[in-house]
C-alpha positions in Angstrom: -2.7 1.2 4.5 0.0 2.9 6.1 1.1 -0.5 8.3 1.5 -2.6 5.4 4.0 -0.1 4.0 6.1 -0.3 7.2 6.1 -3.6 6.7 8.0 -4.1 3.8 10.0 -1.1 4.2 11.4 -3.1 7.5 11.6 -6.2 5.4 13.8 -3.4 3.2 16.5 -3.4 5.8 16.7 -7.1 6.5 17.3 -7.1 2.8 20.0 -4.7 3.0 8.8 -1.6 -1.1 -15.7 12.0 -19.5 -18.6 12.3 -19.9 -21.7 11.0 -17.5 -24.6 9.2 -18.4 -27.5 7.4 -17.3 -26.9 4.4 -14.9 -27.3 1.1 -15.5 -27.5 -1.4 -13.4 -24.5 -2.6 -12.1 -23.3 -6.5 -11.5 -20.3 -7.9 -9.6 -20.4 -11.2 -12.1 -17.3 -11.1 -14.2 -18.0 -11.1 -18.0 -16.5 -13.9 -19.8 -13.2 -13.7 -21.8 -14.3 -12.5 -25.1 -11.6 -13.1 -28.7 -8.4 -10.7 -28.1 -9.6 -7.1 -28.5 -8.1 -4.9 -30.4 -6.8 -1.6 -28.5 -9.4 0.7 -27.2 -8.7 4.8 -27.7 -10.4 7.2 -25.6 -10.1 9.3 -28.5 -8.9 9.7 -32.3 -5.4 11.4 -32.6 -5.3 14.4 -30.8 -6.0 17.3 -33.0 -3.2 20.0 -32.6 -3.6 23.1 -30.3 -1.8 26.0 -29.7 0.4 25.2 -26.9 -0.3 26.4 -22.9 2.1 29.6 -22.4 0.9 30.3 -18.4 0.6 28.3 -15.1 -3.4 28.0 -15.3 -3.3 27.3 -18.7 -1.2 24.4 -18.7 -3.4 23.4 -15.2 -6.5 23.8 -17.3 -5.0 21.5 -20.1 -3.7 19.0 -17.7 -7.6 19.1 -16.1 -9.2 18.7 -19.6 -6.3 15.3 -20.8 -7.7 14.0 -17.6 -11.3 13.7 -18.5 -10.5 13.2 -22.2 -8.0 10.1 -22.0 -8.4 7.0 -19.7 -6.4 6.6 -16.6 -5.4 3.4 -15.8 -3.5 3.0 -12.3 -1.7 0.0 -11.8 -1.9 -0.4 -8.2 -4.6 0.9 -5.6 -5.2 -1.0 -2.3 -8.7 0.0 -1.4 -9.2 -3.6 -1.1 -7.3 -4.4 1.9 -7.4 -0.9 3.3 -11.6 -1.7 3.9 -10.4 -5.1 5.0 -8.4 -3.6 8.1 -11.2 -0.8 8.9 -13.5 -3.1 9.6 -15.6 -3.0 13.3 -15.4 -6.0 15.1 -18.5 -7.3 13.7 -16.9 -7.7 10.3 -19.0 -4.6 8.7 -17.1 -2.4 6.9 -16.8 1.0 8.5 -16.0 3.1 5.3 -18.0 4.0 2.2 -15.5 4.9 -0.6 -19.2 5.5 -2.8 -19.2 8.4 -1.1 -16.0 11.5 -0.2 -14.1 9.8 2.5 -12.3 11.6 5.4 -10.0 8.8 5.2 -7.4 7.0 2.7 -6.4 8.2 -0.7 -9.3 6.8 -2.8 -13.3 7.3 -3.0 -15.6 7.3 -5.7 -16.3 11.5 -5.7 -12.0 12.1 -5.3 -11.2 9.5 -8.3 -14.2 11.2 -10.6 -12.3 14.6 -9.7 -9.1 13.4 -10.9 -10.2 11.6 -13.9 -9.1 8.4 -12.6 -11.1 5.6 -15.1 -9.7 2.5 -14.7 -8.5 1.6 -11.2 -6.5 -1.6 -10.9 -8.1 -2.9 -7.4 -5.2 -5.2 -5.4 -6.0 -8.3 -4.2 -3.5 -8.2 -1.4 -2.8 -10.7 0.4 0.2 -10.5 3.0 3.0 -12.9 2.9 1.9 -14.1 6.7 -0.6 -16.3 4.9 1.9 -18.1 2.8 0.1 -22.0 3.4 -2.3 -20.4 5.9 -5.7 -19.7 4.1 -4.3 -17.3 1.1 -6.6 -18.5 -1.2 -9.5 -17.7 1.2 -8.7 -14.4 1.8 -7.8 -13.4 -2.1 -11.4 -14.7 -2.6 -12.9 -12.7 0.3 -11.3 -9.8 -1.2 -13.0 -10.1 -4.6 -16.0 -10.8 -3.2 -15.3 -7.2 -1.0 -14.8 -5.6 -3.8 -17.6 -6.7 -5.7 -20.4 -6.0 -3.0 -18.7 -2.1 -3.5 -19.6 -2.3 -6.9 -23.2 -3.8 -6.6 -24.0 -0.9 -4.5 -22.5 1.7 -6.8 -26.0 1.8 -8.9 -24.2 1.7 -12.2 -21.5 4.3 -11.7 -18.7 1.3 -11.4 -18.3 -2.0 -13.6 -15.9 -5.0 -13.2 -14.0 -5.1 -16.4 -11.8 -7.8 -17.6 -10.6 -7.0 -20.6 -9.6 -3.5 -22.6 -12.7 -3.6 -24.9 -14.7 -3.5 -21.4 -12.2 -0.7 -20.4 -13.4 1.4 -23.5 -17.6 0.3 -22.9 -17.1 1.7 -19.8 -15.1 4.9 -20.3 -17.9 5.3 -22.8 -20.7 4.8 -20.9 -19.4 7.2 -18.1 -18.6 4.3 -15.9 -15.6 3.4 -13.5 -14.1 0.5 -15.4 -12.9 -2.1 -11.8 -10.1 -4.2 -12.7 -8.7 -6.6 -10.2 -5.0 -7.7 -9.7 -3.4 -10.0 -7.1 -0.6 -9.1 -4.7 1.3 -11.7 -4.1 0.8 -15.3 -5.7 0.3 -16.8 -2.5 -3.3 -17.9 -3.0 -2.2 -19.9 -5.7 -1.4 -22.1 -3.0 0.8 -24.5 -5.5 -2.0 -25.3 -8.0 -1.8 -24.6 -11.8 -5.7 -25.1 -11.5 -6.6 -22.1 -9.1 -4.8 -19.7 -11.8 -8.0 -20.6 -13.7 -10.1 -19.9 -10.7 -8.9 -16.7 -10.0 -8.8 -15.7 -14.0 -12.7 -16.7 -14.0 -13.4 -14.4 -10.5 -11.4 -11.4 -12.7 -7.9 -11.7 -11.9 -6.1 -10.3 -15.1 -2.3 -9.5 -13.0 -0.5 -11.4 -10.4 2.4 -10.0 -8.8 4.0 -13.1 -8.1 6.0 -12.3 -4.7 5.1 -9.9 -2.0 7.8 -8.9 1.0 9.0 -12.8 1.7 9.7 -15.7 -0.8 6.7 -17.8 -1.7 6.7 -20.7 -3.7 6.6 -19.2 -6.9 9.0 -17.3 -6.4 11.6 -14.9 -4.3 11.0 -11.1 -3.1 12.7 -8.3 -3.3 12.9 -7.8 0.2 13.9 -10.7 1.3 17.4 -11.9 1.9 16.3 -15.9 1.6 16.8 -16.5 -2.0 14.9 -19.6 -1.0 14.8 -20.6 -4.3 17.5 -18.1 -6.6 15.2 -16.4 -8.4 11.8 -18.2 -9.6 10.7 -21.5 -8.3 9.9 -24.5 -11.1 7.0 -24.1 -10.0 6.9 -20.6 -10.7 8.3 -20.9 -14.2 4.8 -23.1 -15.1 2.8 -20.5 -13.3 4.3 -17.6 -16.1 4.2 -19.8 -18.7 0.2 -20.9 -17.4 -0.8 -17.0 -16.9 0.1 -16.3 -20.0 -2.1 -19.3 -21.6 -4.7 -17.7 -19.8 -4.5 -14.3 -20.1 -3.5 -13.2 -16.8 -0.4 -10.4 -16.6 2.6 -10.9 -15.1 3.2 -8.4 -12.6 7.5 -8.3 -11.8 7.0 -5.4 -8.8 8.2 -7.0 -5.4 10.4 -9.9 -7.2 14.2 -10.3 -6.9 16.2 -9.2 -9.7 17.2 -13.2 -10.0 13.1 -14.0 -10.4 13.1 -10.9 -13.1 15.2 -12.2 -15.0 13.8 -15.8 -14.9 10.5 -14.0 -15.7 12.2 -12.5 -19.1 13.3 -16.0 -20.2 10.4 -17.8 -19.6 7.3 -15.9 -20.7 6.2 -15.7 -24.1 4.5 -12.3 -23.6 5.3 -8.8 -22.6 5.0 -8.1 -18.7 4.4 -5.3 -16.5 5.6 -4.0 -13.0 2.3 -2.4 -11.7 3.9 -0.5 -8.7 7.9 0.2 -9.2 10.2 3.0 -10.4 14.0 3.7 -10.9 16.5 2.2 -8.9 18.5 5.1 -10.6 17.1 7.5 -7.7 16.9 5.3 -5.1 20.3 3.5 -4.8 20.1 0.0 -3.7 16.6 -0.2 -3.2 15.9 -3.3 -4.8 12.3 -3.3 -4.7 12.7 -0.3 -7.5 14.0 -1.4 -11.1 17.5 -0.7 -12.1 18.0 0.8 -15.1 19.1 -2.8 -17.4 15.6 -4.3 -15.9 14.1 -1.8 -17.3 15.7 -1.9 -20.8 15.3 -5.3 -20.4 11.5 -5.2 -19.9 11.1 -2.7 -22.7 13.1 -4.6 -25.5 10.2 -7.7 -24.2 7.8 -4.4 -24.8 6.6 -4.3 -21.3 5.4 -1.3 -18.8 6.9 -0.1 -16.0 3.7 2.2 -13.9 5.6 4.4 -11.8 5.2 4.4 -7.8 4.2 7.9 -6.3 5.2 6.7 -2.3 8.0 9.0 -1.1 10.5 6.1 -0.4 10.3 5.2 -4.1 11.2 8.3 -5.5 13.4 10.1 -3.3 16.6 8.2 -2.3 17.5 10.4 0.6 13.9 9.7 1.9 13.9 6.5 1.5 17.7 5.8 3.1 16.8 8.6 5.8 13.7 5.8 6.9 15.4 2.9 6.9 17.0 3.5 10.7 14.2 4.4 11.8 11.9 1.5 10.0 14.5 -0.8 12.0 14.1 0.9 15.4 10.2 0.2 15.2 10.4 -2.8 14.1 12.8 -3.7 17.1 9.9 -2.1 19.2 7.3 -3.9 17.9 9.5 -7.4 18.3 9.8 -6.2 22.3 6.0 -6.3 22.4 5.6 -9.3 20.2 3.8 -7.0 17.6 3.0 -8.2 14.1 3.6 -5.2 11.3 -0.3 -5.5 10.5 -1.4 -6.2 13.7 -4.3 -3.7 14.6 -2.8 -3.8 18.5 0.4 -2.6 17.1 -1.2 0.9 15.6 -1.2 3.2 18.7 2.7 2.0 18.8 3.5 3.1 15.3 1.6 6.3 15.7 3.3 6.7 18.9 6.6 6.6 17.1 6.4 8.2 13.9 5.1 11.7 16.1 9.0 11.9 17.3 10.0 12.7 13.8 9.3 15.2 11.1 7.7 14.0 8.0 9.7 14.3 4.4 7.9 14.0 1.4 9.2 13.7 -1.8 8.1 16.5 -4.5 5.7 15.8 -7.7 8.4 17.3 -10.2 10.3 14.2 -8.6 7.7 11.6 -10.0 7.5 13.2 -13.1 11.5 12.6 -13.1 11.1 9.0 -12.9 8.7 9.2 -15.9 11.4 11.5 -17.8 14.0 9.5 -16.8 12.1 6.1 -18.3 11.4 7.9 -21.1 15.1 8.8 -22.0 16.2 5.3 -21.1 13.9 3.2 -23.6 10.7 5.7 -25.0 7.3 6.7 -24.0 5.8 3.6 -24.8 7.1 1.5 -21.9 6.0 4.3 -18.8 2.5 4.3 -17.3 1.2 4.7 -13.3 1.1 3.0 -10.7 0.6 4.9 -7.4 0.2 3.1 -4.7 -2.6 4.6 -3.1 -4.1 3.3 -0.1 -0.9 1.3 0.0 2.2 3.8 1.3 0.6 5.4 4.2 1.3 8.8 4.1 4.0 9.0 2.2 2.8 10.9 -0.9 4.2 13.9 -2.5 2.4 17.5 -2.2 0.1 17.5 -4.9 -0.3 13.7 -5.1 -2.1 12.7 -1.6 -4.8 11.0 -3.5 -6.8 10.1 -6.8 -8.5 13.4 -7.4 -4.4 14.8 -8.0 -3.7 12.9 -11.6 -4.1 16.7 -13.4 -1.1 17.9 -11.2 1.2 15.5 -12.4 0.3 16.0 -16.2 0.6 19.6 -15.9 4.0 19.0 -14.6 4.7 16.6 -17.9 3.2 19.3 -20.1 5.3 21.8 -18.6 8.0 19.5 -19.7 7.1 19.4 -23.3 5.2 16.1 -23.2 2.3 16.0 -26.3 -1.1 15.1 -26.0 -0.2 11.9 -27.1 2.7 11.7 -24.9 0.0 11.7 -22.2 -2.8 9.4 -23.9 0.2 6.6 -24.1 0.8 6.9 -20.2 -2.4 7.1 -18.9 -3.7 4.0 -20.1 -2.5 3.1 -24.3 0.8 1.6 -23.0 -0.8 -1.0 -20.3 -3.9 -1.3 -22.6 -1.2 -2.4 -26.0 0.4 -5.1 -23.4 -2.5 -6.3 -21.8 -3.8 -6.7 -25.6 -0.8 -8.5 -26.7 -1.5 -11.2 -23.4 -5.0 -11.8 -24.8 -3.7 -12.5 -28.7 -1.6 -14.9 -27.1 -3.7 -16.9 -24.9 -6.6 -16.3 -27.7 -4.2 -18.4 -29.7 -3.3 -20.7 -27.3 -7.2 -21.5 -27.0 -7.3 -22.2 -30.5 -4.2 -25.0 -30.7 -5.9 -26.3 -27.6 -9.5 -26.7 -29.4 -7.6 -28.8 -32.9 
């Protein structure tokens, strides 16, 4: 979903983003919300083993980790990348069931790489503030869950961690479903219950323009200085309900409105460190990120070149703003399909920088430095930074490469387990305690 990237990287300047078994059948109906769950494991504590000494061992190691523990990605926009392939009949023209030539994620690639827990992203763009939102967030669900009614049992919606584990067990791909952008809220408290009943379990509450929840990253509005009072009952209501808050794509002013007025830990799906990427403000400065941790959030590390590599990303950003002056000349929208042969056109001038996977695993090395392992997982991006991915990270079969890297490091087994999944899986517990107990006071 390369075009959707060059949108918000021009909204950028303007601000200055296991084991198999036998199938069951599969269903697209969301389970209902059970009691909290406690925290599922993929595996008692890691026996000790003589550490990897050579390249291939540690690759081997990194291969096996993958299989053993559960990957959970914060961020993968399958969704909307089927969305924008469709023919002009509506059909989709893609089958990520099966290895596809195209995009970073199929079913085959993501088995490869271990990948267990996808978060799918609802996206919707920030064009459809007040113009149909809603409608498209639900036509997006509904896309995803044909996908997995034709899977035959080798994917499962899960909405909660106990599913997570089921699944994992079961050999299944666990299909979890955040929103991008809060948009489809459409200023109802009410439709936060709708979208938690269709399997919504994260929100990030701004895309690349202010909404009316709250202001974005990459916008220069500050329509409303942070979050919107609106937007403060929409944290406060998520929580009730057991939906994350997502803080990737918010202003630092809506961040810290988000710290003050939730009563649970939070998570930024899709971010990394500000401390590499100098006044990019759609990546976390270092005091957010203390800031989230000391709430005992997650921050799930972006792998798109612009978000790891500073002189990438500030190396883009004249060019970003000479296309999007082109596309203005031809009254072009960013995502409109028309406007795809003129960014292809372009980006052939220039040669293509991609940042390196020992630079991701900086950004997790870095997080863990600044406040512990517990508060680092992923969040890639696939599907959703065109190509912009590091060597060694171009799509979901490559998780193995980036854990052989952390192993390299000196990172333990457990190091790894936290992560992949334990760290998102502790706070996403944490959120259903909370809105469990809320549910009880409700029923006195």
């Amino acid at each position: 979903m390369g075009s959707r990237f060059l949108v918000l990287a021009a909204l950028a300047l303007c601000a200055c983003d296991k084991a198999p078994s036998e199938p069951a059948a599969a269903s697209s109906a969301v389970p209902s919300r059970p009691s909290a769950a406690s925290l599922p494991s993929a595996s008692a504590t890691p026996e000790a083993e003589p550490r990897p000494k050579s390249p291939a061992e540690f690759q081997r190691h990194a291969d096996k980790l993958a299989h053993k523990f559960i990957i959970l990605d914060g961020h993968i926009d399958v969704p909307y990348r089927l969305e924008e392939s469709k023919d002009a009949k509506g059909a989709l023209t893609e089958n990520v069931l099966e290895r596809t030539k195209k995009g970073d994620f199929d079913l085959p690639r993501a088995k490869q790489g271990g990948l267990d827990a996808p978060f799918f992203s609802i996206y919707v763009p920030a064009r459809y503030e007040k113009r149909g939102a809603k409608k498209l967030a639900d036509s997006l669900i509904d896309l995803v869950g044909g996908i997995v009614e034709k899977s035959e049992g080798r994917m499962t919606i899960a909405t909660n961690p106990a599913q997570i584990a089921q699944a994992f067990s079961a050999g299944k791909m666990a299909v979890l479903l955040g929103m991008e952008n809060g948009s489809p809220v459409e200023g109802k408290l009410e439709n936060l219950a709708h979208f938690f009943e269709r399997g919504i379990r994260y929100i990030t509450l701004a895309h690349s323009k202010d909404n009316h929840i709250s202001d974005s990253s990459y916008d220069t509005r500050n329509t409303h200085k942070g979050l919107s009072p609106f937007g403060e009952k929409v944290v406060v209501e998520m929580a009730r309900l057991g939906i994350l808050v997502d803080v990737s794509h918010i202003s630092d002013q809506a961040f810290d409105d988000v710290m003050r007025v939730s009563p649970v830990p939070v998570i930024a799906s899709h971010s990394s460190c500000r401390h590499y990427t100098p006044g990019f403000q759609r990546n976390m400065s270092d005091e957010m990120i203390v800031t989230l941790a000391k709430k005992g959030g997650v921050i799930q590390i972006n792998f798109g070149s612009d978000f790891i590599d500073g002189s990438i990303q500030k190396q883009n950003k004249g060019r970003y703003a000479e296309l999007s002056k082109l596309l203005e000349k031809r009254k072009l929208d960013w995502s409109d399909k028309r406007a795809k042969a003129v960014k292809e056109e372009f980006w052939q001038k220039f040669e293509k920088k991609f940042a390196k996977i020992e630079q991701v695993a900086d950004h997790i090395d870095h997080v863990k430095k600044l406040v512990g392992i517990d508060h680092v997982g992923l969040g890639s991006d696939f599907d959703g930074v065109g190509d912009s991915l590091p060597d060694g990270l171009k799509d979901v079969s490559q998780y193995p490469n980036l854990i052989r890297v952390l192993l390299e490091r000196g990172y333990s087994d457990e190091d790894i387990e936290k992560l992949c999944a334990k760290n998102v899986l502790r706070v996403w517990t944490a959120v259903e305690k909370h809105a469990a107990n809320e549910a009880s006071k409700s029923s006195l």
